[in-house]
N, CA, C and O atoms as a GROMACS GRO file, in nm:
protein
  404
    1UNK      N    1  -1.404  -2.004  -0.838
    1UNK     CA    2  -1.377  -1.876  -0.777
    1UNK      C    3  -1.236  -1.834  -0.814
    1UNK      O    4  -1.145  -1.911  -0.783
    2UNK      N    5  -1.206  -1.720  -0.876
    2UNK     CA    6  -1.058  -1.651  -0.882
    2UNK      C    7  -0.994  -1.617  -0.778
    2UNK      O    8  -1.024  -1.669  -0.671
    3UNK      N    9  -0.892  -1.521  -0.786
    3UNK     CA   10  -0.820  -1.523  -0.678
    3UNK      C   11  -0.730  -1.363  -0.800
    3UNK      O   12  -0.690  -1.356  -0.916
    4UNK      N   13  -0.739  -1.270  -0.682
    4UNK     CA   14  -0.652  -1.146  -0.693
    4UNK      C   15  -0.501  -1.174  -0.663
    4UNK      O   16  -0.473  -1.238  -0.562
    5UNK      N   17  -0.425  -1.140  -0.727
    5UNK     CA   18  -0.290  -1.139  -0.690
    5UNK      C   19  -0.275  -0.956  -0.674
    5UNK      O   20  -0.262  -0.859  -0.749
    6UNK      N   21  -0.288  -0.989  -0.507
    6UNK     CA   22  -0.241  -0.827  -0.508
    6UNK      C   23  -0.031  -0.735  -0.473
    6UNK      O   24   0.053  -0.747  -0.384
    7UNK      N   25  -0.035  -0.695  -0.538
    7UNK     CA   26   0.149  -0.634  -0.491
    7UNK      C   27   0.095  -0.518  -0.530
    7UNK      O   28   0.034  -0.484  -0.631
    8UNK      N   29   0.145  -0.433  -0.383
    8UNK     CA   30   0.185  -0.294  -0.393
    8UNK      C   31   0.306  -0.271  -0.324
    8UNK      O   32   0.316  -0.268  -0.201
    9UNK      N   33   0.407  -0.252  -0.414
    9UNK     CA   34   0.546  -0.206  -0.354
    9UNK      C   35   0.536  -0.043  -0.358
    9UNK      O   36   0.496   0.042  -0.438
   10UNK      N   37   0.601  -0.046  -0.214
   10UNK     CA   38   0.560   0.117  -0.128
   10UNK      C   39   0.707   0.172  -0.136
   10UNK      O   40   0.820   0.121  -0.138
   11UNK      N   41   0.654   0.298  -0.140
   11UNK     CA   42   0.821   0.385  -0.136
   11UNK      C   43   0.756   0.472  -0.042
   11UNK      O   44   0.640   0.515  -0.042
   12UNK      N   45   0.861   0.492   0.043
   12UNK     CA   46   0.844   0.575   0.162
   12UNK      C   47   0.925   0.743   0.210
   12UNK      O   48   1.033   0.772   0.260
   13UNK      N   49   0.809   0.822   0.164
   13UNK     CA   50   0.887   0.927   0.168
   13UNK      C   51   0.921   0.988   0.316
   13UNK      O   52   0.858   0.961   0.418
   14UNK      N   53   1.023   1.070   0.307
   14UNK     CA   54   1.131   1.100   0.437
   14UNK      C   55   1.197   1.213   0.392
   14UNK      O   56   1.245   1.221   0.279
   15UNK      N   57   1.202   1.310   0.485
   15UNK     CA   58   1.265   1.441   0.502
   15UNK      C   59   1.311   1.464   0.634
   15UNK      O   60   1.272   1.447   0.750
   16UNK      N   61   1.413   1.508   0.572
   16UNK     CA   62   1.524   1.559   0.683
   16UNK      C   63   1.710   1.504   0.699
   16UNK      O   64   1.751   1.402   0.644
   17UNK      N   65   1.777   1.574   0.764
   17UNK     CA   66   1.903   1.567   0.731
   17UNK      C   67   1.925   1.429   0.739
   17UNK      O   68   1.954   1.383   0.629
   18UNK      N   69   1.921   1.328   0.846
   18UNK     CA   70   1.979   1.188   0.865
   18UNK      C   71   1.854   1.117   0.871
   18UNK      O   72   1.813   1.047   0.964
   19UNK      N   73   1.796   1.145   0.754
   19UNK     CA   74   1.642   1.016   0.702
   19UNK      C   75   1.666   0.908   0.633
   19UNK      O   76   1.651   0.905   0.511
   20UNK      N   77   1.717   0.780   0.719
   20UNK     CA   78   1.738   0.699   0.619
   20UNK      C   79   1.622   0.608   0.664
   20UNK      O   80   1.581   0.607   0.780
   21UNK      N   81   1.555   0.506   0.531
   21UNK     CA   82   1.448   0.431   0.569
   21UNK      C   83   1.473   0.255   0.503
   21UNK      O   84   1.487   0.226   0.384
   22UNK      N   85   1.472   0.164   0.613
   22UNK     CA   86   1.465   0.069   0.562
   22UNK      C   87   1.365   0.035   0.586
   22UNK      O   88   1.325   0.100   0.682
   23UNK      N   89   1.243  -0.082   0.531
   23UNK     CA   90   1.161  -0.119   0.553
   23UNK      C   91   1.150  -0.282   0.520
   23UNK      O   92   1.242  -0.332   0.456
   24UNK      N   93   1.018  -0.380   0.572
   24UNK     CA   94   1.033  -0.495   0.540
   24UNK      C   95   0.862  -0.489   0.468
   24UNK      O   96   0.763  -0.422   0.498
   25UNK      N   97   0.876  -0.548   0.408
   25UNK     CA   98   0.742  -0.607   0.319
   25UNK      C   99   0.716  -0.736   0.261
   25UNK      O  100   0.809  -0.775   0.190
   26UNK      N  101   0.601  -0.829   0.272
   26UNK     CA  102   0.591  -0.972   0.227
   26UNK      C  103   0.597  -0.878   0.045
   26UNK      O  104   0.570  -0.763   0.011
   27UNK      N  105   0.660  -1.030  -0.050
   27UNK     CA  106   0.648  -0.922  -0.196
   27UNK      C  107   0.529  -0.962  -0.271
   27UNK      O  108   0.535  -0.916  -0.385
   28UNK      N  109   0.416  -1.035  -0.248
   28UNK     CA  110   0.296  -1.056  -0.293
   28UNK      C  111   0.184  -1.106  -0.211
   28UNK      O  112   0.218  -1.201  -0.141
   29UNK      N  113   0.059  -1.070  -0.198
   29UNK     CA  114  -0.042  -1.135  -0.123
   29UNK      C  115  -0.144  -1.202  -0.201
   29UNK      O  116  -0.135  -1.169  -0.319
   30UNK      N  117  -0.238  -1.284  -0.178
   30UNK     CA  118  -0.387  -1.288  -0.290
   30UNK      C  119  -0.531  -1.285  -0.193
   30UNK      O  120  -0.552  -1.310  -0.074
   31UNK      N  121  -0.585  -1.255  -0.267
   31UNK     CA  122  -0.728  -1.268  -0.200
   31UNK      C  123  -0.829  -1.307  -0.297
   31UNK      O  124  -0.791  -1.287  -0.412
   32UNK      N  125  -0.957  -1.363  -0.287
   32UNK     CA  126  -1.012  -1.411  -0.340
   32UNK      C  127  -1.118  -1.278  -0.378
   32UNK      O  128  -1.149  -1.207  -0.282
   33UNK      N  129  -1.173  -1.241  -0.509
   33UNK     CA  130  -1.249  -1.126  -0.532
   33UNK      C  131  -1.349  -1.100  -0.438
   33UNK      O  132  -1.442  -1.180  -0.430
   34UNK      N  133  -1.347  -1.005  -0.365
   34UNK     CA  134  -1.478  -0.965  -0.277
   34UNK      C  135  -1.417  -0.969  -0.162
   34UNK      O  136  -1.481  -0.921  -0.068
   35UNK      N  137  -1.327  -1.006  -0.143
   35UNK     CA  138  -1.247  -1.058   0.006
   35UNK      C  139  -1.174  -0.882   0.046
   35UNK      O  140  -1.189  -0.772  -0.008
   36UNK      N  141  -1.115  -0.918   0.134
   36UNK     CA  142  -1.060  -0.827   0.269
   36UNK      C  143  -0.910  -0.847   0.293
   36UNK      O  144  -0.868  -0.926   0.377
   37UNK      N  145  -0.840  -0.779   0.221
   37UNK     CA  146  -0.712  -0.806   0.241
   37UNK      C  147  -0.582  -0.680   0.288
   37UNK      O  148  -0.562  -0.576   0.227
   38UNK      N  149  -0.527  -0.714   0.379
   38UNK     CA  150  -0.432  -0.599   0.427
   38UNK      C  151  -0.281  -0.656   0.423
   38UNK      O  152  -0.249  -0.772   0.450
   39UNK      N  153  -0.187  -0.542   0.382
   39UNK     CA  154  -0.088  -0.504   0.336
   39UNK      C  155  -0.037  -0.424   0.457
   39UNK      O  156  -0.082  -0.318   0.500
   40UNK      N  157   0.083  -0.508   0.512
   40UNK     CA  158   0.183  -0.439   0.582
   40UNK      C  159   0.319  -0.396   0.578
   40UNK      O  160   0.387  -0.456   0.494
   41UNK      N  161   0.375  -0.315   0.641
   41UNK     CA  162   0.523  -0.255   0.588
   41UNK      C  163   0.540  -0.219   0.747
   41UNK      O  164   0.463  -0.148   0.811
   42UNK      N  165   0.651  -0.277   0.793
   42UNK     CA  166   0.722  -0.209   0.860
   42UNK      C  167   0.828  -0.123   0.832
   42UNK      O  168   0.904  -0.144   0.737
   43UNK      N  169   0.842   0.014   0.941
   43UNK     CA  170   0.954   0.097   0.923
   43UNK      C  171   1.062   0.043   1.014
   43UNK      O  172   1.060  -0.065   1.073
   44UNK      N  173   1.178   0.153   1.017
   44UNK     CA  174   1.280   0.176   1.137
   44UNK      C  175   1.268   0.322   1.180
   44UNK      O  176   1.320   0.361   1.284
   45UNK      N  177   1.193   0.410   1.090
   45UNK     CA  178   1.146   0.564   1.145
   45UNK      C  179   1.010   0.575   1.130
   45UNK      O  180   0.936   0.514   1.053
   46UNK      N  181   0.981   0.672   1.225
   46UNK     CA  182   0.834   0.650   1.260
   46UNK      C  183   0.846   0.780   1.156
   46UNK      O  184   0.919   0.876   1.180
   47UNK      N  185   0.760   0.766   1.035
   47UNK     CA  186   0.733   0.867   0.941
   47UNK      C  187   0.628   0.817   0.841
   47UNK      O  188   0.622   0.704   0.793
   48UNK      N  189   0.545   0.921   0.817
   48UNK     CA  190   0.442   0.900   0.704
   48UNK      C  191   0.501   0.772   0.610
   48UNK      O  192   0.623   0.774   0.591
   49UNK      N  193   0.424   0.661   0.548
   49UNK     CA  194   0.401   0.554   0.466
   49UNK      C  195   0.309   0.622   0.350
   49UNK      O  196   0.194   0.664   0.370
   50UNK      N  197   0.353   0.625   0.270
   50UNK     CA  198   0.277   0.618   0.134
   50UNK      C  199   0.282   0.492   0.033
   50UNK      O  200   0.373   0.410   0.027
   51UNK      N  201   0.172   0.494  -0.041
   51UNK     CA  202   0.138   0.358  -0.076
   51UNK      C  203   0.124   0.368  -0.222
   51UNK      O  204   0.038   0.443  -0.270
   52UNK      N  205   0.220   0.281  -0.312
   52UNK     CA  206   0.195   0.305  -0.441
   52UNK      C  207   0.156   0.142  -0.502
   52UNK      O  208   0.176   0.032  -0.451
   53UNK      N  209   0.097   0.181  -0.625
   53UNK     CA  210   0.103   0.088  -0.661
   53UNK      C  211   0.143   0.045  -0.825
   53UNK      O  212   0.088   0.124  -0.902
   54UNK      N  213   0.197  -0.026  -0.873
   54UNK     CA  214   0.262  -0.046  -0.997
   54UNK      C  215   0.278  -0.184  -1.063
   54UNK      O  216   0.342  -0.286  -1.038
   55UNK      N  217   0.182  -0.139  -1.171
   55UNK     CA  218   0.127  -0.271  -1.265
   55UNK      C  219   0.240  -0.293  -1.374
   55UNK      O  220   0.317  -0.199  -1.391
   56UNK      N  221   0.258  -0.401  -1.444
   56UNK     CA  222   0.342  -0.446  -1.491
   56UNK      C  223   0.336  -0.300  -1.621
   56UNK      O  224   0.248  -0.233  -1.675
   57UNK      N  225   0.481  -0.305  -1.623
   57UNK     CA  226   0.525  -0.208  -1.757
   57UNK      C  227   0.471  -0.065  -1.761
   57UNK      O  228   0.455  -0.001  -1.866
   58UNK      N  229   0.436  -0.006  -1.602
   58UNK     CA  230   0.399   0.126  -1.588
   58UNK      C  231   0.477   0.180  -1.480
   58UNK      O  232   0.524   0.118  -1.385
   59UNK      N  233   0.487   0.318  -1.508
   59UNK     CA  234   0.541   0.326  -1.370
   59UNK      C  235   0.445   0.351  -1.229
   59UNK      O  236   0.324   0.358  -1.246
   60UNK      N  237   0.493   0.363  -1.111
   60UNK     CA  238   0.428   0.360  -0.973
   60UNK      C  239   0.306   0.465  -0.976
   60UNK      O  240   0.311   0.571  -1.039
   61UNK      N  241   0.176   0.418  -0.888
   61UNK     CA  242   0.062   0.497  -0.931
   61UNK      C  243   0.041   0.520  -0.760
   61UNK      O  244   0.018   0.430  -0.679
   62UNK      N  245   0.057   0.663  -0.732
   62UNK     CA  246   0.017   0.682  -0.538
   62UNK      C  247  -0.128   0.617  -0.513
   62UNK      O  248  -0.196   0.629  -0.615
   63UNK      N  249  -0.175   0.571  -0.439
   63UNK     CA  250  -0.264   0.485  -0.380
   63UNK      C  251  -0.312   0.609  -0.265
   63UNK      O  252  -0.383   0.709  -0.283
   64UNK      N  253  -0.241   0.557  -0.134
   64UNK     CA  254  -0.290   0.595  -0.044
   64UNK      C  255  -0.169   0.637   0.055
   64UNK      O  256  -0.053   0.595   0.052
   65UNK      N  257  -0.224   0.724   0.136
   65UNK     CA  258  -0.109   0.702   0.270
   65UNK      C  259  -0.159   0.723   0.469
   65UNK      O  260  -0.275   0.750   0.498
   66UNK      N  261  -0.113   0.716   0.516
   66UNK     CA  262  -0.161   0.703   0.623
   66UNK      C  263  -0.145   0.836   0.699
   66UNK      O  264  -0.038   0.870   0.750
   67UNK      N  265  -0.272   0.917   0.704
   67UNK     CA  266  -0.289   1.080   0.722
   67UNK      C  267  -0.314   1.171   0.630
   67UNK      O  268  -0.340   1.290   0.646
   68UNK      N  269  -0.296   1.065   0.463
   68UNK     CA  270  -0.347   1.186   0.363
   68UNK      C  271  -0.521   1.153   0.395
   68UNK      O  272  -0.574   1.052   0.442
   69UNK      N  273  -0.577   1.275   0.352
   69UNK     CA  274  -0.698   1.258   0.338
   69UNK      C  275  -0.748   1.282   0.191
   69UNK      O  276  -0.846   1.352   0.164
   70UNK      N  277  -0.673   1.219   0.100
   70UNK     CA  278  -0.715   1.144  -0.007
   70UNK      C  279  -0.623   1.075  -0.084
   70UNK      O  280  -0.501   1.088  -0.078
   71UNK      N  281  -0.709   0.978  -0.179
   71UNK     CA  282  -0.667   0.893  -0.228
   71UNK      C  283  -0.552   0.922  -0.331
   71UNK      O  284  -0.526   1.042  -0.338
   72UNK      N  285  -0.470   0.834  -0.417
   72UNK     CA  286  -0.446   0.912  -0.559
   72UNK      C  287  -0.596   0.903  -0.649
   72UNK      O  288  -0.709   0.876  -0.610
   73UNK      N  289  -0.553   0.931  -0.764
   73UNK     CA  290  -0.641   0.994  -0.907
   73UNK      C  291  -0.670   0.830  -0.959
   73UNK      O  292  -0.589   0.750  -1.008
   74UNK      N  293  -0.830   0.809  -0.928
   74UNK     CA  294  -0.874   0.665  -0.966
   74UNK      C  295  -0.899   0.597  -0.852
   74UNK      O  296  -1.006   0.536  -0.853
   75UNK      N  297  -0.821   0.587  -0.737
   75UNK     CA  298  -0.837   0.468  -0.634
   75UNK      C  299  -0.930   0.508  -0.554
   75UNK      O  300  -0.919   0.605  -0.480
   76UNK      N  301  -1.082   0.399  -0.568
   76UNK     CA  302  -1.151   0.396  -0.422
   76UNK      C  303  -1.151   0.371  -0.323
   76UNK      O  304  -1.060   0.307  -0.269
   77UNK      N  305  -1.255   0.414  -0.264
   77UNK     CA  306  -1.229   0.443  -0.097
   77UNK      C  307  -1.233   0.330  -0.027
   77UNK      O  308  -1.249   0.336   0.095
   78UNK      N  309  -1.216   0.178  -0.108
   78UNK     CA  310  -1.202   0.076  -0.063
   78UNK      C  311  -1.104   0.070  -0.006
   78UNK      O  312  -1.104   0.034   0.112
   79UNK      N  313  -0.973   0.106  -0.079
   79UNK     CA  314  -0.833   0.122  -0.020
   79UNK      C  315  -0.818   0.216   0.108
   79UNK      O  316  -0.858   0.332   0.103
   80UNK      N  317  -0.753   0.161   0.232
   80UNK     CA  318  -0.779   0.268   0.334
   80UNK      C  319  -0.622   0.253   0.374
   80UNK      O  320  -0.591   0.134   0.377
   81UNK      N  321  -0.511   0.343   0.407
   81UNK     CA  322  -0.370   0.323   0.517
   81UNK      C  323  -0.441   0.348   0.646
   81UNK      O  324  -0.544   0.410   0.674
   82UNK      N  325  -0.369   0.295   0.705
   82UNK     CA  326  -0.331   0.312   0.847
   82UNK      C  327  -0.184   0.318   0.914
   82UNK      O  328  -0.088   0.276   0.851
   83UNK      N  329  -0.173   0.359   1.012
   83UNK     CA  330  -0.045   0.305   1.089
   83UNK      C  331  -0.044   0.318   1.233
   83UNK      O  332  -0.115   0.407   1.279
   84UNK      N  333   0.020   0.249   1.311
   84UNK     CA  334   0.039   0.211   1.414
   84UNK      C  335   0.185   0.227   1.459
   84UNK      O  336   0.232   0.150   1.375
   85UNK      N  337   0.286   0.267   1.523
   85UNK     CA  338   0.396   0.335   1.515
   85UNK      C  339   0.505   0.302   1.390
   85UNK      O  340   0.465   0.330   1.276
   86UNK      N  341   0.592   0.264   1.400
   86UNK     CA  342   0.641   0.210   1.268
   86UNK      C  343   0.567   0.087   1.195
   86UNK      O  344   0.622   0.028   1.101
   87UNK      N  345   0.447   0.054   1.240
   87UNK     CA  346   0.399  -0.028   1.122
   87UNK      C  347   0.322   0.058   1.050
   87UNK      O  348   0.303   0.175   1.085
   88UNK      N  349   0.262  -0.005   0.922
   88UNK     CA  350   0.187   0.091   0.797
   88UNK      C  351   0.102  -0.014   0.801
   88UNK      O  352   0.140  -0.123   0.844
   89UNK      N  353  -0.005   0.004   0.763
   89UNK     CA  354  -0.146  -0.098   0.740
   89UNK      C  355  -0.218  -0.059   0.561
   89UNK      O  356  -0.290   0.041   0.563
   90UNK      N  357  -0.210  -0.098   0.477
   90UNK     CA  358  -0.274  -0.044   0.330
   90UNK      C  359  -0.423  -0.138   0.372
   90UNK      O  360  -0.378  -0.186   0.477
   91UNK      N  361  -0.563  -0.195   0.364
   91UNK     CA  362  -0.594  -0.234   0.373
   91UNK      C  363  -0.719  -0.181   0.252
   91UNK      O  364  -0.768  -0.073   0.222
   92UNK      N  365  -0.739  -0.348   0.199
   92UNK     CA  366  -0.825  -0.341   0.080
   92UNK      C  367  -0.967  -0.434   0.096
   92UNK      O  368  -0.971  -0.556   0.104
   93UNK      N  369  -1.100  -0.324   0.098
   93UNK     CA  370  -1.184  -0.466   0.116
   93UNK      C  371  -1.275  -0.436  -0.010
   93UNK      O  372  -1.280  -0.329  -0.072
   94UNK      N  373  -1.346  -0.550  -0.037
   94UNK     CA  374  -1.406  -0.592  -0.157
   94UNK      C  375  -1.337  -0.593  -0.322
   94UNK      O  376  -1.366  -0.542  -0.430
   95UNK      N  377  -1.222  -0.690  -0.264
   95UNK     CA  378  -1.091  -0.681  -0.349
   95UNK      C  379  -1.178  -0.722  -0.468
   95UNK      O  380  -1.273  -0.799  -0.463
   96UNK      N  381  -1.112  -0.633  -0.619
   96UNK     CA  382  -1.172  -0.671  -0.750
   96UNK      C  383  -1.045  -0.712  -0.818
   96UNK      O  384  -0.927  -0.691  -0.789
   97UNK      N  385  -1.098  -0.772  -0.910
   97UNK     CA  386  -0.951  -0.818  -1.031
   97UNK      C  387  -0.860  -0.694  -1.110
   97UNK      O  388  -0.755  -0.712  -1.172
   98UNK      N  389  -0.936  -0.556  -1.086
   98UNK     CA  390  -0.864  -0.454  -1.106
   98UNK      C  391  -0.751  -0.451  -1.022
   98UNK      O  392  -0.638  -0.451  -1.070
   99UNK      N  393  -0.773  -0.447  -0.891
   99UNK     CA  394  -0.691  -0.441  -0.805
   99UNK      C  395  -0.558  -0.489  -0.820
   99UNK      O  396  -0.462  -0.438  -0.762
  100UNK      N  397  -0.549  -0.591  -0.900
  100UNK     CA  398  -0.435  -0.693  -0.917
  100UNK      C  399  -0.336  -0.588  -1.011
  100UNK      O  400  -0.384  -0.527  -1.107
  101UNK      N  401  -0.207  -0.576  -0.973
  101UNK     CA  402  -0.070  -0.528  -1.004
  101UNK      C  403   0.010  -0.627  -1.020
  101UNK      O  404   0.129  -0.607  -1.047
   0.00000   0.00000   0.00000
């Protein structure tokens, strides 16, 4: 059985005069193909999470975010955000070897 190495490093957009955002993130997860795996980010401002993702030697590809009601260009609806006050939830089920960044 394989195993996905999934990383999505998130950039978090923010507007307004004194928006500053730090956040914490584990920097890699894995899951085994077919598996159920979620991706968390905490904030310090409670503000929209967007979710990118970026494979070696490309730049960042939008995924998902928590309140858009759609995906970026390519990603299925496997990928879902969520959030819960300053946490962000990316959550991926029936992880494929595409998936891997």
């Amino acid at each position: 059985m394989g195993w996905v190495l999934i990383f999505l490093p998130l950039f978090i957009y923010c507007t307004g005069i004194d928006c500053q955002q730090s956040w914490i993130q584990p920097p890699s997860s894995s899951v085994s193909p077919g598996g159920t795996i979620r991706l968390s980010c905490t904030t310090q401002v409670d503000n929209t999470i967007h979710w990118y993702q970026q494979k070696a030697g490309k730049g960042p590809h939008f995924v998902h975010c928590d309140g858009c009601s759609s995906r970026g260009e390519g990603i299925p609806n496997r990928f879902t955000a969520t959030r819960s006050g300053t946490t962000g939830t990316l959550t991926i089920t029936n992880a494929q070897v595409e998936d891997e960044a």
